[in-house]
C-alpha positions in Angstrom: -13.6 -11.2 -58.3 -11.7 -14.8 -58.2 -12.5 -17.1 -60.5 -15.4 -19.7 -60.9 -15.6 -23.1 -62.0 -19.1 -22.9 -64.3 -21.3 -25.7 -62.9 -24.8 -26.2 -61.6 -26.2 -25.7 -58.3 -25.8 -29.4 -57.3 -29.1 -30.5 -54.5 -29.1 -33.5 -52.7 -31.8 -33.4 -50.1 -32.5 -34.6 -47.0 -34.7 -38.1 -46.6 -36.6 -36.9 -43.6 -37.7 -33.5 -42.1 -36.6 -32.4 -38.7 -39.8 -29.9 -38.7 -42.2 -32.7 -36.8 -40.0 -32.1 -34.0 -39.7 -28.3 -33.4 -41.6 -26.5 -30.9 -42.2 -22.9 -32.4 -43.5 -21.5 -29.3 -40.2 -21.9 -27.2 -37.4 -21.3 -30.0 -33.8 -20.2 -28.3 -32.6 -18.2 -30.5 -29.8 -19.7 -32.9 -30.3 -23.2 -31.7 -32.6 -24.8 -34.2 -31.8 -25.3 -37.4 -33.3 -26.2 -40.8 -33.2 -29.4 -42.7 -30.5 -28.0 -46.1 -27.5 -26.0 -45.7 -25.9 -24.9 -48.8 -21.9 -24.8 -49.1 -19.2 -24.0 -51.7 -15.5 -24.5 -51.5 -12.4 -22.5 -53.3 -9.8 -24.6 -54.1 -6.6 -23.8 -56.8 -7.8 -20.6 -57.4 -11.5 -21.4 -58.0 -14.9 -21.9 -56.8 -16.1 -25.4 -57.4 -19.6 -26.9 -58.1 -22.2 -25.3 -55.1 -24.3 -27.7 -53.8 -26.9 -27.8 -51.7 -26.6 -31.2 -48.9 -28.6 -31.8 -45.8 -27.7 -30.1 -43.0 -25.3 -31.6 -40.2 -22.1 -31.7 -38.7 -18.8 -32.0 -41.2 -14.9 -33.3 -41.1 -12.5 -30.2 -40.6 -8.6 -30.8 -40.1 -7.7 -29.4 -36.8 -4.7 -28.1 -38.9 -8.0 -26.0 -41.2 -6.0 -22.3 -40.9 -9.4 -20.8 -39.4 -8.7 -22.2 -35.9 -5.2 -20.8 -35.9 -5.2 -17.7 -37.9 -9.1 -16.6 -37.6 -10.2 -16.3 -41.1 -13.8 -16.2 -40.8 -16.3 -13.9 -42.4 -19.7 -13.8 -42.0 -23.6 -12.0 -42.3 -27.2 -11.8 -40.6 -29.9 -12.0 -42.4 -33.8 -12.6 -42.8 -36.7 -14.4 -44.8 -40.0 -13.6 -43.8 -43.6 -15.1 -44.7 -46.8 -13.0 -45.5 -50.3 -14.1 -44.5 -50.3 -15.2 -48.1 -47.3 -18.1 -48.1 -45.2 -15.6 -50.2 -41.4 -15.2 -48.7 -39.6 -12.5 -49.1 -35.9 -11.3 -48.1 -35.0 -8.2 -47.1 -32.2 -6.4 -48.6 -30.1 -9.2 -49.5 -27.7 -6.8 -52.2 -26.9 -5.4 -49.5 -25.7 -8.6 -47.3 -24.4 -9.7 -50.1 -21.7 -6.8 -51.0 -21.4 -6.5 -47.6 -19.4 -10.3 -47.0 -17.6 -9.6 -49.8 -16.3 -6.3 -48.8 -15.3 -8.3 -45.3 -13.6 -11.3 -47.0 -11.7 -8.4 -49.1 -10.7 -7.3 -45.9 -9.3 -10.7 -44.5 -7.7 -11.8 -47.8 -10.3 -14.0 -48.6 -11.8 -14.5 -52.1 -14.9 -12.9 -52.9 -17.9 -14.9 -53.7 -19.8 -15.0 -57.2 -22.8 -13.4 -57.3 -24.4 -15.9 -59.1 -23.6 -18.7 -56.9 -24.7 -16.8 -53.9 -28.3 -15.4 -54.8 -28.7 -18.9 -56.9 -27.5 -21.0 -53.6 -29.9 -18.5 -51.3 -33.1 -18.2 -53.3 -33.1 -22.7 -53.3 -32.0 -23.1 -50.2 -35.2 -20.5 -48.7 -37.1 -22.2 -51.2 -36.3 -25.7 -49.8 -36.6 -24.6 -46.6 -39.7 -22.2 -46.6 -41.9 -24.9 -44.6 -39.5 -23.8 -41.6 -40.8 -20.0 -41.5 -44.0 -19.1 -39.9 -45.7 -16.3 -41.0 -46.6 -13.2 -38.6 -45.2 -10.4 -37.4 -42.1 -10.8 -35.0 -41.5 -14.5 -36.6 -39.0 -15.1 -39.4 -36.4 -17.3 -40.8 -32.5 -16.3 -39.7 -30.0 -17.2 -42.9 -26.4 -16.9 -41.6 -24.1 -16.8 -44.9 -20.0 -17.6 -44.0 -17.0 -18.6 -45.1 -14.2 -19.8 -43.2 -10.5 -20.5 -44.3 -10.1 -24.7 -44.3 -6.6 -25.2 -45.8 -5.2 -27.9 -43.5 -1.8 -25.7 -43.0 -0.2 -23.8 -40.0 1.4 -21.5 -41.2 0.5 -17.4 -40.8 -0.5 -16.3 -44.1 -3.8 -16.4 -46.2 -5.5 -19.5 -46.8 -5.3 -20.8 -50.1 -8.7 -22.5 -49.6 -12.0 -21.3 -48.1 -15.5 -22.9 -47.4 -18.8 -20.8 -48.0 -21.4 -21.9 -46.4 -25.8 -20.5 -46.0 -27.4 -22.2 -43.0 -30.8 -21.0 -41.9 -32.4 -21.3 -38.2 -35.8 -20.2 -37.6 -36.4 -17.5 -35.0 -38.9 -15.4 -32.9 -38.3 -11.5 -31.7 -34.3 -11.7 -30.5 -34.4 -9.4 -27.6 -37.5 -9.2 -25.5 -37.9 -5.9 -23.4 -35.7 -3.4 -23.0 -31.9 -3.7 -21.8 -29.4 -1.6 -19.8 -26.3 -0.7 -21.1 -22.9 0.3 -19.7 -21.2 2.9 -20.9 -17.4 1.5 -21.9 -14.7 3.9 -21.1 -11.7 1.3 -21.3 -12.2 -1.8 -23.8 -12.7 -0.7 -27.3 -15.1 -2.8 -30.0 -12.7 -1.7 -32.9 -9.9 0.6 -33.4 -8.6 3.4 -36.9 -7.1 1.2 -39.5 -8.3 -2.0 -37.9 -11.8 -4.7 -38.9 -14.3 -2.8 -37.2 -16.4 -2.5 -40.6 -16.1 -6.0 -41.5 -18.6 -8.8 -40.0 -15.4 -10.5 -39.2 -15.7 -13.3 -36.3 -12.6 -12.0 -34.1 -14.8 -8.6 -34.2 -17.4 -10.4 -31.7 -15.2 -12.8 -29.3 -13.6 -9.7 -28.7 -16.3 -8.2 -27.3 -17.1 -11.0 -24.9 -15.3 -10.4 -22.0 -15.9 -6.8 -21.9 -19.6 -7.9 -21.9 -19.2 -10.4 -19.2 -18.1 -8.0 -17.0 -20.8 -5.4 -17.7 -23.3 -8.5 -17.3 -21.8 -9.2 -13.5 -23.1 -5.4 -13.2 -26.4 -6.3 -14.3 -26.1 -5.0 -17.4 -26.9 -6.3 -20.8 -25.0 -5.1 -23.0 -22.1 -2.1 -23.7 -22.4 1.0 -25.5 -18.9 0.9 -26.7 -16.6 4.2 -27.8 -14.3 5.3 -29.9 -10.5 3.3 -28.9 -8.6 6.9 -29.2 -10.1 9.0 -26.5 -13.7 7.1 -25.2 -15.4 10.1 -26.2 -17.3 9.3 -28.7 -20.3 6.7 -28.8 -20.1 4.5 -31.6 -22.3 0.9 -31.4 -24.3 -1.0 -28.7 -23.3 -4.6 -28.4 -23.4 -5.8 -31.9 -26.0 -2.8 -33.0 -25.4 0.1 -34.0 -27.0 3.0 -32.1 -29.4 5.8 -32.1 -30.0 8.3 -29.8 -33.4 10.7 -29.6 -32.5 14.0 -28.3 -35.5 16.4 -28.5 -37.1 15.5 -31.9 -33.7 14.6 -33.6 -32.8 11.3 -34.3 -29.1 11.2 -34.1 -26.3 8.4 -35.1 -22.6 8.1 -35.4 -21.3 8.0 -39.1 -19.9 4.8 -40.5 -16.1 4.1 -40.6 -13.3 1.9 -40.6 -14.5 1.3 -37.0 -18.5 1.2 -37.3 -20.6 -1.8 -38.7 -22.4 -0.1 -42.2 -25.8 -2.1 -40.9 -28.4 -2.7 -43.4 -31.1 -2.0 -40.6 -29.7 1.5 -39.4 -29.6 2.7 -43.5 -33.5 1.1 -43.2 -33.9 3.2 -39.9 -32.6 6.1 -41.2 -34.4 6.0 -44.7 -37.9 5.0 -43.1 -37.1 8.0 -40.2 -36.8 10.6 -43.4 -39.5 9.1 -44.7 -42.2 10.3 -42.0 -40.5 13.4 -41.3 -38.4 12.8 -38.2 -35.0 14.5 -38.5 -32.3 12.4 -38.7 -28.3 13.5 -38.0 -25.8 11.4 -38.8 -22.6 12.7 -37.0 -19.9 11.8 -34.2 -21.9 12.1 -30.7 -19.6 12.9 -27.8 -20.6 11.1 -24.3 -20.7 14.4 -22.6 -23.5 15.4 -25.0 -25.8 12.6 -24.2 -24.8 12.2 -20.4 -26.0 16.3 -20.1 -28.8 15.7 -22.3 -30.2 12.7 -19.6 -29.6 15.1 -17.5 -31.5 18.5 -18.5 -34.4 16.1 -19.5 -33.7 16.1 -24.0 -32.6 12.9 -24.4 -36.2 11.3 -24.8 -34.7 7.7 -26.4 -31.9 5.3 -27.1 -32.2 2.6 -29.2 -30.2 -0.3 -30.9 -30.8 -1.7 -34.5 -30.2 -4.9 -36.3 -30.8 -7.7 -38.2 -31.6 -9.6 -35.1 -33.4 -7.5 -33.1 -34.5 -4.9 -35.2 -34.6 -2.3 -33.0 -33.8 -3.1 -29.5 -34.7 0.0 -26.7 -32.6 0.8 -23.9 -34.2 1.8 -21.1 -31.4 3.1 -18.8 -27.2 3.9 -19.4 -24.3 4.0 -16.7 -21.3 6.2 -17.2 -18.6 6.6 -14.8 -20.8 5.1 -11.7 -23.8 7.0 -12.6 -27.1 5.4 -13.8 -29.4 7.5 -16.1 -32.9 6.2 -16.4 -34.9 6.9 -19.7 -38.8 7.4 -19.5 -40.8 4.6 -21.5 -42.7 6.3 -24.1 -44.5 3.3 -25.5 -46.1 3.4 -28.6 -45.3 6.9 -29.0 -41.7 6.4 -29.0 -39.4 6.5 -32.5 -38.2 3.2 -31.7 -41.6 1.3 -31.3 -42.9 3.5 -34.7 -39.9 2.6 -36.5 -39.9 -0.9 -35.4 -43.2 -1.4 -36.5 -43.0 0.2 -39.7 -40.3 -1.9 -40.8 -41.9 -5.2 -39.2 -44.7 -4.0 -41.6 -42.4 -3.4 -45.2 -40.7 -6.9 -44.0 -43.8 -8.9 -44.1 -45.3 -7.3 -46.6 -48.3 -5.8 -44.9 -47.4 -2.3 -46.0 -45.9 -0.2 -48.8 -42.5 -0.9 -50.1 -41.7 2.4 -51.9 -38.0 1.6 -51.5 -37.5 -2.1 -53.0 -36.5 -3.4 -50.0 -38.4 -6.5 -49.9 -37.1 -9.1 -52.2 -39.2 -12.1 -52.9 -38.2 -16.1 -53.2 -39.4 -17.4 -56.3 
């Protein structure tokens, strides 16, 4: 852990509200954003005072190393608001060792704990007025740091920025998607940044998508970079496939995203008695399964979309339709008991929920 210059949480806030303005019943995703943003910089070896400052744009060197050398590190995640007022996060330990574990990866100093639940919990706070309460809605906190040392030159950064900014959202995907199959492009390779939410990760991915989307699909199921065999994550999800009764996902790894919703998926899947596999699944197994009639669902999770269903796959020129099962599907159960635990209309026998004081 680097260490930290011992100082309050400085707020300054902003002199008028932006909320007046926002339609919630036509929110993009992403593109609005809240009236705080909290940042922290690391500068000669230590985090200085965080503070909390209205949100809006800020002067970067265009010599700042993250534009050259692509130090950037960030996480997804969510605050929600019951029928009560109360706001909750959910799982933010998680999200939290989670960045860390990614800047570790990029040479990047790790964040205090202290700073960052202090900085999260009052910037939520500040900002609770932005999140509308029912099911589907909620409040999207993007935590990230970036390298800002004003040098080109290729070697770590020897100053950083960490940064919460907070957008409010409705339900990410709508509908089900179609996904190709990738049997050339890779997401992530052995040995390489696959597990970190590291920002190179995800432009990678973008032309591979492109392509897919000039196909008329949404999004790619993407394999392992060694042979293409073996299924690993859909688009920026990671994926579960329904063969029979068995829920079935691929193992996390130097290459696969360790998502906060597939441990929730998996947990809550256990929980009400579906059984769950977590191994490597080989494309030959789920192409033949479409084909003798087993594979009942495929679904993507995450912080975004929750749980996003995919209604039809294309592998080497064929397409393979899945049935719609509705409400009687895993992924619509699933979904909706973890809607449920997140807006706390249902049990929480696992601690997930995590409320803002």
């Amino acid at each position: 852990m680097s260490n930290i210059h011992t100082s309050n949480l400085h707020v300054e806030k902003a002199a008028s509200s932006k909320l007046k303005d926002v339609n919630f019943e036509n929110l993009a995703f992403g593109k609005t954003f809240t009236d705080h943003m909290f940042m922290c910089d690391f500068v000669d070896g230590e985090w200085q005072q965080p503070k909390i400052v209205p949100y809006g744009a800020m002067p970067m060197e265009p010599s700042a190393r993250v534009f050259h050398y692509g130090q950037a590190v960030f996480e997804g995640m969510k605050a929600y608001k019951d029928e009560h007022g109360d706001v909750f996060l959910f799982r933010p330990e998680e999200n939290f060792e989670r960045i860390n574990k990614s800047c570790a990866r990029l040479a990047m100093p790790e964040f205090p704990r202290e700073f960052f639940f202090e900085g999260l919990e009052t910037l939520v706070n500040l900002d609770k007025d932005w999140i509308q309460s029912g099911v589907g809605n909620s409040l999207y906190v993007r935590p990230f740091a970036i390298a800002i040392e004003p040098v080109i030159a290729a070697a770590p950064s020897q100053s950083y920025r960490f940064m919460i900014i907070c957008s409010p959202v409705s339900p990410y995907y709508k509908g089900k998607v179609r996904v190709l199959i990738a049997e050339h492009f890779s997401r992530s390779a052995d040995g390489g940044v696959g597990y970190a939410k590291a920002a190179g990760n995800y432009a990678a991915q973008f032309y591979p998508t492109k392509l897919a989307q000039e196909k008329g699909y949404q999004q790619i199921i993407w394999t392992d970079s060694n042979t293409h065999t073996l299924l690993e994550e859909a688009g920026t999800m990671n994926v579960f496939f329904r063969i029979n009764d068995t829920l079935i996902t691929a193992p996390t790894s130097d290459r696969i995203l360790d998502g906060v919703t597939r441990k929730s998926v998996i947990q809550l899947a256990q929980d009400n008695g579906i059984d769950v596999e977590v191994r490597p699944i080989k494309v030959h197994e789920i192409v033949e399964a479409s084909e003798n009639g087993t594979l009942k669902e495929i679904f993507g999770a995450g912080t975004a979309a929750v749980i996003s269903e995919i209604s039809a796959f294309e592998y080497r020129d064929k397409v393979h339709e899945i049935a719609d099962l509705g409400q009687n599907g895993y992924a619509a159960q699933l979904k909706q008991k973890m809607l449920h635990i997140q807006h706390n209309l249902s049990e929480d026998k696992h601690n997930w929920r995590y409320p803002v004081k």
